[in-house]
KEVO-262795 format. One line per 8 residues: number of its first residue (from 1); their letters; for each residue x, y, z of N, C-alpha, C. Coordinates in steps of 0.1 Angstrom, whole numbers, plus 5000, padded with zeros to 4 digits. Example, Ala and Ser with C-alpha at 12.3 -4.5 7.8 and 13.67 -1.06 7.14 Angstrom:
2
1	as	5132 4943 5078 5123 4955 5078 5132 4967 5078; 5128 4978 5071 5137 4989 5071 5129 5000 5079
***
This chain:
379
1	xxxxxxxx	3568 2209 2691 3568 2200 2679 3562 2208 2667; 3563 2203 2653 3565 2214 2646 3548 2211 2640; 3541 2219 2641 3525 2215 2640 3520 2205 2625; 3529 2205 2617 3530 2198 2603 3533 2186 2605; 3544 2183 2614 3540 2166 2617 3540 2162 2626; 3529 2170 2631 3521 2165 2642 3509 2160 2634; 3506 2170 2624 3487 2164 2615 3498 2151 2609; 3508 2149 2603 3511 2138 2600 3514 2123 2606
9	xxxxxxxx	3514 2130 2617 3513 2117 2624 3497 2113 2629; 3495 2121 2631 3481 2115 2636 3472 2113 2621; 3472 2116 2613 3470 2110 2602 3470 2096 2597; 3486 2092 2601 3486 2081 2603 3481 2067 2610; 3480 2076 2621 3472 2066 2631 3460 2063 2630; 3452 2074 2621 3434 2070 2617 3438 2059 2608; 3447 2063 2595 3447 2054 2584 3453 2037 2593; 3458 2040 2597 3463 2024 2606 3448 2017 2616
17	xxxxxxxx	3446 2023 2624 3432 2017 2629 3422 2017 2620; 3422 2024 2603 3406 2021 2599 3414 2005 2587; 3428 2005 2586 3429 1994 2578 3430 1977 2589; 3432 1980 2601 3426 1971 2610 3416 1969 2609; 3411 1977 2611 3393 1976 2612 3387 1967 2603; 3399 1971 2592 3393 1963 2577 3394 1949 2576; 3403 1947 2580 3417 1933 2581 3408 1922 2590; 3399 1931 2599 3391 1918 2610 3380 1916 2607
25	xxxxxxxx	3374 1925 2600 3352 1924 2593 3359 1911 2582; 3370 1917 2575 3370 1905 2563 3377 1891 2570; 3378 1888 2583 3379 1880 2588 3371 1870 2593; 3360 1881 2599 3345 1875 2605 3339 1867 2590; 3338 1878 2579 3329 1873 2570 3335 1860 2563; 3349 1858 2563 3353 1844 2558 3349 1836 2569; 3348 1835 2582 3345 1822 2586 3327 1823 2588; 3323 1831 2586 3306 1831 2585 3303 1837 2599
33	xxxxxxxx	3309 1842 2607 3313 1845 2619 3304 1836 2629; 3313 1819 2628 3312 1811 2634 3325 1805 2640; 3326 1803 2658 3338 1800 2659 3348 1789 2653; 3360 1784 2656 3365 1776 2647 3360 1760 2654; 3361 1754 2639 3357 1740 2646 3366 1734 2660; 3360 1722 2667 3359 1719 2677 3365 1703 2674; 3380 1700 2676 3382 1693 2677 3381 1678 2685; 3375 1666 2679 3367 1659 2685 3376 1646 2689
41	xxxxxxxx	3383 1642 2699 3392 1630 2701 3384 1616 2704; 3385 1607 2696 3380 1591 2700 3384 1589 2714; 3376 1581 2721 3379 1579 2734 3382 1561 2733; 3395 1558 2733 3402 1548 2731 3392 1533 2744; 3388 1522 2732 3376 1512 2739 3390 1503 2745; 3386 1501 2758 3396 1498 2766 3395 1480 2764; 3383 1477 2762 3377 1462 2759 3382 1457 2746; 3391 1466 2738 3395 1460 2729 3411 1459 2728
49	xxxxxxxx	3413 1451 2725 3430 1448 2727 3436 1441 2716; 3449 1450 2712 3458 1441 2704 3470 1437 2707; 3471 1427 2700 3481 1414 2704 3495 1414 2696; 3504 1412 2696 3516 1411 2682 3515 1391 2676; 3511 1385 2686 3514 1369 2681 3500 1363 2686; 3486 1366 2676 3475 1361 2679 3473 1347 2680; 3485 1339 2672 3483 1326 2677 3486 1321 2687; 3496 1327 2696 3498 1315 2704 3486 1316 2718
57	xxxxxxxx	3474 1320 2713 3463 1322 2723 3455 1315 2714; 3451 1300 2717 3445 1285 2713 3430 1298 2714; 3422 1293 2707 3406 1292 2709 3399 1280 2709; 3386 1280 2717 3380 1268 2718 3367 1276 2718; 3359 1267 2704 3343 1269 2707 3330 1267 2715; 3328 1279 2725 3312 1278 2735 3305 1263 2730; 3301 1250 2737 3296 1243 2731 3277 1243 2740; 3268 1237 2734 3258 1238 2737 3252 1230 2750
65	xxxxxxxx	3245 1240 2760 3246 1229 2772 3232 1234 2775; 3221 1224 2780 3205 1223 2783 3208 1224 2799; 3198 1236 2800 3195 1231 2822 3183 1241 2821; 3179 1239 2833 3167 1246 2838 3169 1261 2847; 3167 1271 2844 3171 1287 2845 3173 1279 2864; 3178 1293 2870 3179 1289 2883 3175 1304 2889; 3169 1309 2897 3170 1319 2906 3174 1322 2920; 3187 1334 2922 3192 1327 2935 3188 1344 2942
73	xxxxxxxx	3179 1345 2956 3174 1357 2959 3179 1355 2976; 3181 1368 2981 3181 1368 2996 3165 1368 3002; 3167 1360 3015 3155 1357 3023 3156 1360 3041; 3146 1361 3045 3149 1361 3062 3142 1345 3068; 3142 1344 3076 3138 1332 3083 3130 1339 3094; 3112 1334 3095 3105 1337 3100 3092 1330 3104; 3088 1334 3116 3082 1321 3126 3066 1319 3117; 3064 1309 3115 3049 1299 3106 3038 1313 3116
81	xxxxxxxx	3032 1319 3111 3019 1321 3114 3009 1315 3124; 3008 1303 3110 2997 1295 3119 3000 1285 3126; 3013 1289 3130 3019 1276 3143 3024 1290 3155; 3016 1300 3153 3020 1315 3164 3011 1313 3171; 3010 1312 3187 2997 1310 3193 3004 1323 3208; 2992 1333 3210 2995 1338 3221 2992 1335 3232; 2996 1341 3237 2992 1332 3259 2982 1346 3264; 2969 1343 3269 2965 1351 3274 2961 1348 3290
89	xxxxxxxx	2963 1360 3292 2960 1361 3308 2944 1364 3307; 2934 1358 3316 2920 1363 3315 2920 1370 3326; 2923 1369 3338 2928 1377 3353 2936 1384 3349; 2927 1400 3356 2936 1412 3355 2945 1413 3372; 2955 1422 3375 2961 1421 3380 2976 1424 3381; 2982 1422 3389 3001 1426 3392 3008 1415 3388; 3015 1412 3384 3027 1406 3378 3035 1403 3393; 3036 1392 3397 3044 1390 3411 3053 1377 3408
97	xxxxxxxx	3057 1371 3396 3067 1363 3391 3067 1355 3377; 3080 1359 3372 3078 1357 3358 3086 1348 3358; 3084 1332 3350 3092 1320 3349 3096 1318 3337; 3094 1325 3331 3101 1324 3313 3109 1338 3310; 3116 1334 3299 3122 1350 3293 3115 1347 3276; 3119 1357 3273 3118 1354 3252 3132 1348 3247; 3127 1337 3244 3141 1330 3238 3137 1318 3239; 3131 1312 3255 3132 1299 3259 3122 1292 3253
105	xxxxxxxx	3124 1276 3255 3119 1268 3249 3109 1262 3261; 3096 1262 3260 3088 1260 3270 3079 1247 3262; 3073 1239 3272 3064 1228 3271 3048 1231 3275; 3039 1225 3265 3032 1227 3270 3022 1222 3285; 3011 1231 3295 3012 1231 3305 3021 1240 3313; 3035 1248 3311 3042 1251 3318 3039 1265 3321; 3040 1265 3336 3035 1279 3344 3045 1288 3330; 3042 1303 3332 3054 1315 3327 3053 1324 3338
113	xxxxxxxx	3042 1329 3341 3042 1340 3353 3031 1335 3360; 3033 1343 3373 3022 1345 3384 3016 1358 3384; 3001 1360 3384 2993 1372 3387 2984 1370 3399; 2988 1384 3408 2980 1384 3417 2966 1395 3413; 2956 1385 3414 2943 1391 3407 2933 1394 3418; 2926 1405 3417 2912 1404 3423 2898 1400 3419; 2906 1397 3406 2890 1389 3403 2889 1377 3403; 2895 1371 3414 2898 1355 3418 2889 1355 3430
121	xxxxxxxx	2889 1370 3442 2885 1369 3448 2864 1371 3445; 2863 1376 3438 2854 1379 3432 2846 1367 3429; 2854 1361 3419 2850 1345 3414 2845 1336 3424; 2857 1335 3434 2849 1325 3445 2842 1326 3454; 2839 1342 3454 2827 1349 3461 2813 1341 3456; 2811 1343 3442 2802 1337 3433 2801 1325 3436; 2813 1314 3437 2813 1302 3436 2803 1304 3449; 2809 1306 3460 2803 1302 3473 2788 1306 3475
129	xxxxxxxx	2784 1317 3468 2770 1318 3474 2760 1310 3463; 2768 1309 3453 2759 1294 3443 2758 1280 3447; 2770 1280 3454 2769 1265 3460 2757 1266 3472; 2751 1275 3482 2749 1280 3495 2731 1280 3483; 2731 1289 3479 2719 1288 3471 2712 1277 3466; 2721 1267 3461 2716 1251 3452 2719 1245 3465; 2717 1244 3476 2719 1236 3489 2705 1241 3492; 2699 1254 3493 2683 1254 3500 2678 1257 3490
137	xxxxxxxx	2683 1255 3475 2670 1253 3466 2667 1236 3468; 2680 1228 3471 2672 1212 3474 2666 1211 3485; 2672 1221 3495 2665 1212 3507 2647 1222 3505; 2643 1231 3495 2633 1236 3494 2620 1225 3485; 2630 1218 3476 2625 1211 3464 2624 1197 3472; 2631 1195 3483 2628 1181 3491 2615 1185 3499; 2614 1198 3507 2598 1197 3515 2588 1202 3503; 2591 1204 3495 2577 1206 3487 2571 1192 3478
145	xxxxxxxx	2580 1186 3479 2578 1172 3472 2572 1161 3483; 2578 1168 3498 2569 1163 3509 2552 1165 3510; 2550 1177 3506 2542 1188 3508 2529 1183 3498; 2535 1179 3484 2527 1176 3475 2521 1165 3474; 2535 1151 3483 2522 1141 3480 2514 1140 3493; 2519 1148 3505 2503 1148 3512 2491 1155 3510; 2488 1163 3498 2482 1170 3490 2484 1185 3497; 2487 1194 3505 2493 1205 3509 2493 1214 3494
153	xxxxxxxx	2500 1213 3487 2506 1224 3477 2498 1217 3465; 2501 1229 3453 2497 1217 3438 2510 1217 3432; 2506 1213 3422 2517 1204 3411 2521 1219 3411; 2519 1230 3407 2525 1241 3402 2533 1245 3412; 2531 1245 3423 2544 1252 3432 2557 1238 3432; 2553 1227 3432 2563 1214 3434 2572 1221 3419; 2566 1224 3408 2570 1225 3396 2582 1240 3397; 2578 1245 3405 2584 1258 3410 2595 1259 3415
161	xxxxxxxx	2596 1247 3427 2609 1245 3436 2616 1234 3428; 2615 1232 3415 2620 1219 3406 2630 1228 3401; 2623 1240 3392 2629 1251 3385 2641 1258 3392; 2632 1263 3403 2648 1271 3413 2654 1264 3414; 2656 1251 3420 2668 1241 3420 2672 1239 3410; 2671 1239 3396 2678 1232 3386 2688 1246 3383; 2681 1255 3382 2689 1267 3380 2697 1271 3390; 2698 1268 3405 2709 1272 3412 2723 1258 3409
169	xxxxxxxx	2717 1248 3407 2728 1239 3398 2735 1244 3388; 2729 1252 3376 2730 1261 3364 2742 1273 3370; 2740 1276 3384 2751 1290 3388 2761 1285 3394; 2760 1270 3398 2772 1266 3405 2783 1260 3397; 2776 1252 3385 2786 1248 3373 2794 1261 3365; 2784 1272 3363 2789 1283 3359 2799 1295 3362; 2798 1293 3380 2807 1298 3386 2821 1290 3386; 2816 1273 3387 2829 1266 3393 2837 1268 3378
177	xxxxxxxx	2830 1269 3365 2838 1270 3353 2846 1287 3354; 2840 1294 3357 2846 1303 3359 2860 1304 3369; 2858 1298 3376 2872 1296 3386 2884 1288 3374; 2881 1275 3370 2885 1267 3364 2895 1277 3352; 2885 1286 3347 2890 1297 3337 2899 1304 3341; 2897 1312 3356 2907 1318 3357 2922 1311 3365; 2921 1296 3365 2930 1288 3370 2936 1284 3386; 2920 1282 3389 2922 1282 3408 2914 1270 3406
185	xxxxxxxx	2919 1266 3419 2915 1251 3429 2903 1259 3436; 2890 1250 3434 2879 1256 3444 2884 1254 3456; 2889 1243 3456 2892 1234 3473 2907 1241 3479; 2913 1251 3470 2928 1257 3478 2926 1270 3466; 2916 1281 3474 2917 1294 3465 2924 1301 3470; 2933 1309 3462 2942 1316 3464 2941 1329 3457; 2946 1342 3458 2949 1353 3454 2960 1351 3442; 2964 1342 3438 2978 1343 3428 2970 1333 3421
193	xxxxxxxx	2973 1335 3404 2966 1329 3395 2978 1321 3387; 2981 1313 3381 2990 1305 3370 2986 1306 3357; 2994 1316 3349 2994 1312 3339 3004 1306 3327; 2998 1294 3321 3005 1283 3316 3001 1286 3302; 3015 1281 3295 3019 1272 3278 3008 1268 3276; 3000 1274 3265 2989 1267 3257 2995 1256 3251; 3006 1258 3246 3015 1248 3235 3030 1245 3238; 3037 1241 3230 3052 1239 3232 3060 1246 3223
201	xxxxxxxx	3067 1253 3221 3071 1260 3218 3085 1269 3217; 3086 1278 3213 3099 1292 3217 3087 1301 3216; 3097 1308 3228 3085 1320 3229 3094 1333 3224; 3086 1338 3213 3092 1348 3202 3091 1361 3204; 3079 1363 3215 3073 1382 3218 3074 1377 3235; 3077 1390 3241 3074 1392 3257 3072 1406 3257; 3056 1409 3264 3054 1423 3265 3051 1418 3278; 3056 1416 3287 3055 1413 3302 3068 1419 3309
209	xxxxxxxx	3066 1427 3319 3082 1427 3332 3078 1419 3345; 3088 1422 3352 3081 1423 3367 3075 1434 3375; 3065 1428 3383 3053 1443 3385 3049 1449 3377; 3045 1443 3367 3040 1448 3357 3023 1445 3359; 3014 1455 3354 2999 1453 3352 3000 1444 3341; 2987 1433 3340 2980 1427 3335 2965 1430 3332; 2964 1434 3318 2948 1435 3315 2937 1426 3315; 2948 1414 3312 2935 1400 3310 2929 1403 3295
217	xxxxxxxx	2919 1402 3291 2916 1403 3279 2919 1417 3268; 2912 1426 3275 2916 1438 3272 2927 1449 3268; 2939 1438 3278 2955 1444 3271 2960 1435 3264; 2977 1436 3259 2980 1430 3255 2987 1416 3256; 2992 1409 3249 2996 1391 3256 3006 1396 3257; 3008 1388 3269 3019 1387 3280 3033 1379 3275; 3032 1367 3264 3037 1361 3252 3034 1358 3242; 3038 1350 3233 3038 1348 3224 3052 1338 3219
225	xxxxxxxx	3042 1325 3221 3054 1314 3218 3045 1306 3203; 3056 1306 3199 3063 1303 3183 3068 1287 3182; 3059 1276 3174 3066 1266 3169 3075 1267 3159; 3085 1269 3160 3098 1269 3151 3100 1255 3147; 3094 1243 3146 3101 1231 3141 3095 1232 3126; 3085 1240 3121 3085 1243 3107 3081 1258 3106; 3094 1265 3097 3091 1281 3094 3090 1285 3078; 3086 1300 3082 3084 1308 3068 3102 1313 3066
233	xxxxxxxx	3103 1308 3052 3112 1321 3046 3109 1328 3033; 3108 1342 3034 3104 1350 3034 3117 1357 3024; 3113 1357 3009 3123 1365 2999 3119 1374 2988; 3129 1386 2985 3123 1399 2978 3128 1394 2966; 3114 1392 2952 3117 1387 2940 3116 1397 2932; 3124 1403 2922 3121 1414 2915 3113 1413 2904; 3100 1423 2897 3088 1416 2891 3094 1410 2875; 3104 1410 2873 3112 1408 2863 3115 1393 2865
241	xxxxxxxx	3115 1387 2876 3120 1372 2879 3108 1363 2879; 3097 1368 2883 3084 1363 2885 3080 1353 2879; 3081 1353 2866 3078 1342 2855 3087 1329 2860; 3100 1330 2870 3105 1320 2871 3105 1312 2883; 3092 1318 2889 3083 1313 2901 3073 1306 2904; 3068 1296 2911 3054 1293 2906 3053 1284 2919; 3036 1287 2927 3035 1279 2940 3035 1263 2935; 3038 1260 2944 3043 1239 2944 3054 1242 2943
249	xxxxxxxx	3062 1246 2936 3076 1242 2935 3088 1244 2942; 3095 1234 2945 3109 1237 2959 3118 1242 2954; 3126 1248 2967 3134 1259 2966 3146 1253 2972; 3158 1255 2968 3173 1253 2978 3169 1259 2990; 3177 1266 3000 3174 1272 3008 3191 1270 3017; 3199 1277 3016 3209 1279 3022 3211 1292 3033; 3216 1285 3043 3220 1298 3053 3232 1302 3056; 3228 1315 3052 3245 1325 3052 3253 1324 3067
257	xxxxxxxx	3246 1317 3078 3251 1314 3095 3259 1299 3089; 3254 1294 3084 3256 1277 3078 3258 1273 3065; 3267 1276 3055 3268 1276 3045 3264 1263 3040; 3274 1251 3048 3276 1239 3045 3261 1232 3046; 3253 1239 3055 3235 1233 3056 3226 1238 3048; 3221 1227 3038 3214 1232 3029 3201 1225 3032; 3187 1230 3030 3171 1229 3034 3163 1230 3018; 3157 1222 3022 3146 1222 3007 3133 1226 3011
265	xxxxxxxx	3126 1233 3002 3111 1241 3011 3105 1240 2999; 3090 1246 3004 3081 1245 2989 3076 1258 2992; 3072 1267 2979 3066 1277 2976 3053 1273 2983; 3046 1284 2990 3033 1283 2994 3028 1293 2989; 3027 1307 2991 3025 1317 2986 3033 1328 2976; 3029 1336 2970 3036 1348 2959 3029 1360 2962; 3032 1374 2970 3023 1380 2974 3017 1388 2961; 3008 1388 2964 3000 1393 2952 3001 1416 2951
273	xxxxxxxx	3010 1423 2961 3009 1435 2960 3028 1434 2957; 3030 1444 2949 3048 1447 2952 3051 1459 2955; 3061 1461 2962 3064 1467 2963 3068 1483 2961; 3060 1489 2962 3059 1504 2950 3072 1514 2949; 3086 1512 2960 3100 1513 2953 3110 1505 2951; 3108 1491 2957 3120 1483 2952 3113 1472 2939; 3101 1473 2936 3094 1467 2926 3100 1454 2926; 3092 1448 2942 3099 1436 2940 3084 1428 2950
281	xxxxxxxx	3079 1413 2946 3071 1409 2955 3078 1395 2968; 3069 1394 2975 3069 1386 2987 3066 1372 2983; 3078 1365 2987 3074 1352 2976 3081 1343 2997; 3070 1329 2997 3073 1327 3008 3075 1310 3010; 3082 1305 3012 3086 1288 3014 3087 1285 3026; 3082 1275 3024 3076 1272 3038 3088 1259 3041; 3093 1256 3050 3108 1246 3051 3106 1244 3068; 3107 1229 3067 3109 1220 3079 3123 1222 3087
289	xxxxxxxx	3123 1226 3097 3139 1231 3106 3138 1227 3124; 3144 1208 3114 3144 1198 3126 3158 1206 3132; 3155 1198 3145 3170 1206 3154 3173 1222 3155; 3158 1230 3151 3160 1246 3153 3172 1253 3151; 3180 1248 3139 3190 1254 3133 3190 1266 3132; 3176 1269 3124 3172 1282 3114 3168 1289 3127; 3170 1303 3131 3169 1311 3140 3159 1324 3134; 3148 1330 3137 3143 1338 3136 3152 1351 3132
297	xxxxxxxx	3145 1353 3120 3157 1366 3118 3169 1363 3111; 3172 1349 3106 3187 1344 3098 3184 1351 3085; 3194 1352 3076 3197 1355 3062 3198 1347 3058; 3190 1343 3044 3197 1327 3035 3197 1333 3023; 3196 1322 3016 3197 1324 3002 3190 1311 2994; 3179 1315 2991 3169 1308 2985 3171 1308 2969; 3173 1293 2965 3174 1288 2944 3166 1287 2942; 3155 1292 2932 3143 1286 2924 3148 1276 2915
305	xxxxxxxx	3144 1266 2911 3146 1260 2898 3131 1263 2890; 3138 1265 2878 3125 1264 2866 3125 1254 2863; 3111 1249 2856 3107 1239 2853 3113 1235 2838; 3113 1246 2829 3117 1239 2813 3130 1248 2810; 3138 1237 2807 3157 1236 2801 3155 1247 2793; 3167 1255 2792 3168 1267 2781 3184 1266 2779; 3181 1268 2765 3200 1264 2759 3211 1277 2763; 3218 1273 2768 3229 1282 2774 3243 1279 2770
313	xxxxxxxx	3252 1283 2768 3266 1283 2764 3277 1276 2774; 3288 1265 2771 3295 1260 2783 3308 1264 2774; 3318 1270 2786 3332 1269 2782 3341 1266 2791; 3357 1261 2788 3361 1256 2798 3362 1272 2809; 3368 1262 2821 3368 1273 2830 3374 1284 2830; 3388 1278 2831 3399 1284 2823 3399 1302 2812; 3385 1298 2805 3383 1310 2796 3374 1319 2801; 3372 1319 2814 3367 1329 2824 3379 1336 2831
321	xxxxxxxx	3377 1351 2830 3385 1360 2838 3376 1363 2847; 3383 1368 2861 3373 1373 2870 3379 1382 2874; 3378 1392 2870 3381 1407 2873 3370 1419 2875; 3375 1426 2888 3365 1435 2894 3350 1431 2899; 3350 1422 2903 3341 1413 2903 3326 1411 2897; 3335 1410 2883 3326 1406 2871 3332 1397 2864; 3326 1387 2856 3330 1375 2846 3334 1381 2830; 3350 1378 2825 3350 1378 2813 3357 1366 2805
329	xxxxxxxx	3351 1368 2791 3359 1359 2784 3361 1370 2769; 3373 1365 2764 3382 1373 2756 3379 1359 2739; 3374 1370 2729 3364 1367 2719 3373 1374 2708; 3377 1369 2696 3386 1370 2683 3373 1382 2677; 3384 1390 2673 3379 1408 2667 3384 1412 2656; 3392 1398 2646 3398 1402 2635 3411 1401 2634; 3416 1401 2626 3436 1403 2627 3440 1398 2637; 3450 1408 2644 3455 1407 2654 3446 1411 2670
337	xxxxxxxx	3436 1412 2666 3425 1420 2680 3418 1410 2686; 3415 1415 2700 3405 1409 2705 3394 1414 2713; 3384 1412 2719 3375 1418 2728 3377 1411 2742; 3378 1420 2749 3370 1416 2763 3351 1414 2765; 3350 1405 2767 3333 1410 2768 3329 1403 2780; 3319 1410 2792 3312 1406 2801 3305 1394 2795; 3306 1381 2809 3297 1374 2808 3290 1365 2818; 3275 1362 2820 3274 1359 2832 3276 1344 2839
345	xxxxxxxx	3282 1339 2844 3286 1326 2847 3274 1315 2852; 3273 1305 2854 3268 1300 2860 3274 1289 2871; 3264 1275 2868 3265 1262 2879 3282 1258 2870; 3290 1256 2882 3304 1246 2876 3296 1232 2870; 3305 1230 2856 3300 1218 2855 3311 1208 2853; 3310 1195 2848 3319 1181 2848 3332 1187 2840; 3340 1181 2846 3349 1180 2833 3361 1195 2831; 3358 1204 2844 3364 1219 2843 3355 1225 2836
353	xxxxxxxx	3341 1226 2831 3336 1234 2825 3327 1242 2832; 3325 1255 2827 3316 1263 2834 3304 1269 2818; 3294 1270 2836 3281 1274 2823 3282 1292 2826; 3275 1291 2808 3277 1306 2807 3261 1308 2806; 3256 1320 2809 3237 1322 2811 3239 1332 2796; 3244 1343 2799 3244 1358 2792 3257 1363 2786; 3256 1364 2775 3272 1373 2767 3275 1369 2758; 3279 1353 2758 3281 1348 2743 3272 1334 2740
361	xxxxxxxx	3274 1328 2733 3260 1318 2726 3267 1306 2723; 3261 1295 2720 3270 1281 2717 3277 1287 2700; 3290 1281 2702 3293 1282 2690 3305 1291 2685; 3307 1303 2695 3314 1314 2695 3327 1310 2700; 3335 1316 2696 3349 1314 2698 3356 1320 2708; 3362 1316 2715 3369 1326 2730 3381 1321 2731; 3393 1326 2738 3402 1326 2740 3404 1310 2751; 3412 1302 2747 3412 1294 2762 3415 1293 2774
369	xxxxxxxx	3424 1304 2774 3430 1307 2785 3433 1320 2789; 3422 1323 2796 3419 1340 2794 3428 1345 2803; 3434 1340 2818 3443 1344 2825 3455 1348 2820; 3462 1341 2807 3474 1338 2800 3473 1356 2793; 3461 1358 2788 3462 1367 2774 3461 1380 2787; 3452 1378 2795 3456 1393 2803 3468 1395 2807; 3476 1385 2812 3489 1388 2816 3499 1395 2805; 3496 1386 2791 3503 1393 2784 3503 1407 2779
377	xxx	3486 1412 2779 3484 1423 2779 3487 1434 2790; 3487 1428 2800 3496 1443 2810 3507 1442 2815; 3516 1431 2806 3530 1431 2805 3536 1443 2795
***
């Protein structure tokens, strides 16, 4: 190549990269060398909707309706406390037949198990040498009373065989109660002890098998029977609902086993600690459950009523949508528009009307027929 335009071409190519070079600094400095704006798209409100023929969707105005707030919470069904009575065994010993299970309904008096104990034999060891003892403390207290009025002894020894005798009386009552305790016949003692139903009852706990040890006092009860003909139920109130609680006052009390059976109970207690994650307290109704419907362990669903009316909004039913299972009613937005807006429903009332708690207010205008207008909207 011919060396002269060779320097002219490469000449060229400095002057071409230094007028680039130039072409893009005066580019940076026009935009401040900040990138380019960031276009920002509205995110279209799906709650709002337009119509082409806003009339033929009638409105009717929320009218003003008085009632007393309601609170509706889940509960468990749980045996009264102080109608819980345990069964104890005072004879330690083996387990040699059990007459109850956990479930059954027992009377009171009625055997549950048999324990073969050794401290029965023990007991009427005692019995017998007390009885054997207060037999020659009298016949001791009969010749000394001989003794004294032929003048033989003094008043102090007669006063002496008075004493031992009354006290060997003192070991015989004390032994025969001790038999009595551990549930033996003096007159037919046996090695096998009965133990019976303090009360009448269902029996709720069994920490007993067969051949199983018995502690008697020291371990633990062998049952634990439960009057069920009045129980606790037992519901999680969140500290936010509180104010709409208050002891004395009755509760619905419906069971999710029994829909159709509804129970009225009275607040007894409000636990006074809450819960430090579900921030909720222990609120407890106490409810009479003739015919032991209510089962230990059921689910219900407990109503508070409050005491003072608060004004809430009614509209017909009709202007309730129930979609996703949430309540709406469809509210005039201008022109041709409308809103969807959440609202919370309440008690059905006369007449096709429903009560509204939360969303819109007496007075406000809604659509009447809110099924009508969604259809036409996702036609």
């Amino acid at each position: 190549m011919n060396p002269r335009l060779a320097l002219q071409i490469g000449s060229l190519t400095i002057i071409g990269a230094f007028l680039a070079a130039c072409g893009g600094k005066s580019q940076d400095v026009g935009n401040g060398g900040a990138p380019p704006p960031a276009k920002v798209e509205k995110e279209q409100d799906v709650n709002l909707l337009t119509v082409d023929h806003p009339d033929q969707f009638p409105l009717v105005k929320a009218t003003e309706y008085l009632a007393a707030p309601t609170l509706s919470v889940t509960g468990t069904v749980n045996p009264d406390i102080s109608r819980t009575v345990p069964v104890i065994s005072l004879a330690s010993g083996r387990v040699v037949e059990i007459l109850a299970r956990l479930g059954d309904a027992v009377q009171k008096g009625q055997v549950l198990l048999r324990v073969q104990s050794p401290d029965i034999a023990g007991a009427f060891s005692d019995y017998r040498k007390a009885v054997a003892d207060e037999l020659l403390a009298a016949k001791q207290l009969e010749r000394s009373q001989v003794l004294y009025d032929k003048g033989a002894i003094s008043l102090s020894n007669l006063q002496l065989a008075e004493d031992t005798e009354q006290k060997a009386k003192v070991d015989v009552e004390t032994t025969l109660e001790h038999l009595r305790v551990l549930g033996v016949d003096k007159d037919h003692p046996s090695g096998v002890v009965d133990i019976k139903a303090p009360v009448s009852g269902v029996i709720t706990d069994q920490q007993v098998t067969n051949a199983a040890g018995v502690q008697g006092l020291a371990g633990s009860n062998p049952f634990t029977i439960s009057d069920l003909t009045s129980v606790w139920i037992l519901c999680d109130v969140y500290e936010n609902d509180l104010k709409n609680v208050h002891i004395g006052e009755t509760a619905d009390i419906t069971l999710t086993a029994y829909p159709d059976t509804k129970y009225v109970g009275r607040i007894n207690n409000i636990g006074p600690i809450l819960d430090p994650n579900l921030r909720t307290a222990k609120v407890r109704v106490q409810v009479a459950n003739p015919g032991l419907l209510m089962r230990v362990g059921m689910f219900v669903t407990a109503t508070f009523h409050g005491q003072k009316k608060v004004e809430n909004a009614s509209v017909p039913a009709s202007a309730i949508l129930h979609l996703h299972d949430r309540d709406w009613v469809y509210v005039p937005a201008g022109g041709n528009k409308f809103r969807r807006v959440e609202v919370k429903a309440g008690n059905a009332l006369p007449d096709k009307m429903q009560e509204i708690r939360d969303g819109i207010k007496p007075g406000q205008e809604v659509v009447s027929n809110a099924l009508v207008m969604q259809s036409t909207v996702e036609q």
